[in-house]
MARTORTI-218865 format. One record per residue (C-alpha): residue in one letter; chain; z negated, x negated, y. Coordinates in nm, 2 decimals, m for minus. Example, Ala and Ser with C-alpha at 12.3 -4.5 7.8 and 13.67 -1.06 7.14 Angstrom:
2
<residu A | chaine A | pz m0.78 | px m1.23 | py m0.45>;
<residu S | chaine A | pz m0.71 | px m1.37 | py m0.11>;
***
This chain:
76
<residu X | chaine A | pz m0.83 | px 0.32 | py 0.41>;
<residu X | chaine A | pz m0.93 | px 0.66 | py 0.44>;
<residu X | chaine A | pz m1.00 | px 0.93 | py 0.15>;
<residu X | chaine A | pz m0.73 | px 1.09 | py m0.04>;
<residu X | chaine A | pz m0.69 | px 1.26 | py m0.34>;
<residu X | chaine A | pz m0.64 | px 1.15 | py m0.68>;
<residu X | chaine A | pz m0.27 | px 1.03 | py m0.84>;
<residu X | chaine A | pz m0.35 | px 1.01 | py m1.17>;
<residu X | chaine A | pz m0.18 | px 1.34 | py m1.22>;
<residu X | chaine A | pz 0.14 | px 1.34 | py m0.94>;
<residu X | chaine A | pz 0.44 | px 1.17 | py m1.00>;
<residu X | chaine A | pz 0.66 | px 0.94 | py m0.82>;
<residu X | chaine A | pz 0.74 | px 1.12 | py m0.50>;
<residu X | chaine A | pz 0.41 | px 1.31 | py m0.53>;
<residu X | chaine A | pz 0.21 | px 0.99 | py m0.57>;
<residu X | chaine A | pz 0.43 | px 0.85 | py m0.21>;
<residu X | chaine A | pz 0.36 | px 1.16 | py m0.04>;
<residu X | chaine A | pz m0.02 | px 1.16 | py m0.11>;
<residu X | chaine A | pz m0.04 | px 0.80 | py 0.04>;
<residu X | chaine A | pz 0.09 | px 0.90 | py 0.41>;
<residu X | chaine A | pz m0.14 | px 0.90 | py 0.68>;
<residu X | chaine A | pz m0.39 | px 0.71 | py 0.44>;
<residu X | chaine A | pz m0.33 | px 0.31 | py 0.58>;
<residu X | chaine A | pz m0.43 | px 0.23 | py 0.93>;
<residu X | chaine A | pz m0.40 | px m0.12 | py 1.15>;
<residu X | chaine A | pz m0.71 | px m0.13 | py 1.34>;
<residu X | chaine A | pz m0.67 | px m0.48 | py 1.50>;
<residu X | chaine A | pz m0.29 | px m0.58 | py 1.54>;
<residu X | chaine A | pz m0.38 | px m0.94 | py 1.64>;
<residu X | chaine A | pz m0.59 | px m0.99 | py 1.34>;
<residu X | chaine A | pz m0.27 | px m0.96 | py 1.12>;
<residu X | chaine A | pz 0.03 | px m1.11 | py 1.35>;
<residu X | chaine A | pz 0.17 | px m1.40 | py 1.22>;
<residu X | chaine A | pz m0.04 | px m1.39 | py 0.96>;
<residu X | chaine A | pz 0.06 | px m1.38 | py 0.55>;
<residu X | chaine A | pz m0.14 | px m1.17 | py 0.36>;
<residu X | chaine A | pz m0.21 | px m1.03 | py m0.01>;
<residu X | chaine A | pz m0.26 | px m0.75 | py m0.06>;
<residu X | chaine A | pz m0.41 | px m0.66 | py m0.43>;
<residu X | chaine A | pz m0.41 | px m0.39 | py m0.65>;
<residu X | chaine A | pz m0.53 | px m0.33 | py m1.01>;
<residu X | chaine A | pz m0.27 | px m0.14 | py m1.21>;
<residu X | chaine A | pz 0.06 | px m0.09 | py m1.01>;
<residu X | chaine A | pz 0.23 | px 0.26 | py m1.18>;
<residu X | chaine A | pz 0.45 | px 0.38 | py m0.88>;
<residu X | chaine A | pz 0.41 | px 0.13 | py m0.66>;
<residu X | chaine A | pz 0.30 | px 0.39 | py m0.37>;
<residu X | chaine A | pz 0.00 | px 0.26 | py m0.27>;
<residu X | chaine A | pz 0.15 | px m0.13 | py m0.21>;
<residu X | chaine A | pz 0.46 | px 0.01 | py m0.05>;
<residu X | chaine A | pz 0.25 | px 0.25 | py 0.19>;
<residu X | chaine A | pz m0.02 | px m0.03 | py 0.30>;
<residu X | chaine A | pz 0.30 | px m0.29 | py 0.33>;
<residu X | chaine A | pz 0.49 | px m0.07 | py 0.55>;
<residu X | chaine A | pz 0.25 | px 0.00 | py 0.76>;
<residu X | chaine A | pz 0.11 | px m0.35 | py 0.80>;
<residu X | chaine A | pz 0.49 | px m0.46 | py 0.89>;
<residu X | chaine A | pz 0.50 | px m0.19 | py 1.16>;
<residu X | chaine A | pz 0.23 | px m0.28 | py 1.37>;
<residu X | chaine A | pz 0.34 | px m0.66 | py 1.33>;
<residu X | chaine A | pz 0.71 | px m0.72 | py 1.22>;
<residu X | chaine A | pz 0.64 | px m1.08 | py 1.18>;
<residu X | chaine A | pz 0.38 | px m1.07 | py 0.90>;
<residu X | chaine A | pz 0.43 | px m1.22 | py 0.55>;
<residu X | chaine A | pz 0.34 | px m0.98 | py 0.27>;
<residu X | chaine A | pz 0.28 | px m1.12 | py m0.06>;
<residu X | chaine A | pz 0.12 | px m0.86 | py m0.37>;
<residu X | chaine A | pz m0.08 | px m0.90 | py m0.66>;
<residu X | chaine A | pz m0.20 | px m0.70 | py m0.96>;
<residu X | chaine A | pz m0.34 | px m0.74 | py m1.25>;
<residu X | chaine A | pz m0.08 | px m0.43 | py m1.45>;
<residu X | chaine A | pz 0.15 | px m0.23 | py m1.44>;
<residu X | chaine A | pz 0.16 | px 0.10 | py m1.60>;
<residu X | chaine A | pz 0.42 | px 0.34 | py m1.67>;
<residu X | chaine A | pz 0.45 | px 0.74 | py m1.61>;
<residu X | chaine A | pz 0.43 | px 0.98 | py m1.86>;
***
């Protein structure tokens, strides 16, 4: 994952937007076939999980995604 600016203050399609181009597979065979969590603290949008989990399925179709967090928050 590379650098990006801050969410706290964007909103839903702001928040998607910011997270493009942020998510890279490096090693394709290290995730085929595999299933995989993928963790986040607070989910608010749900950018950052959909992002990293679209671009995990892209680079290998057949890998199971499962997600965790710890909260969710809501927008103001």
């Amino acid at each position: 994952m590379k650098g990006h600016e801050t969410q706290t203050r964007k909103g839903r399609y702001e928040r998607l937007l910011n997270m493009q181009g942020v998510f890279a597979v490096v090693d394709v065979a290290a995730v085929e076939s595999k299933h995989l969590l993928l963790v986040d603290d607070v989910v608010t949008t749900g950018a950052t999980l959909l992002t990293c989990a679209e671009v995990l399925r892209q680079a290998a179709p057949d890998v199971c995604i499962s997600i965790a967090t710890l909260a969710v928050a809501r927008l103001q």
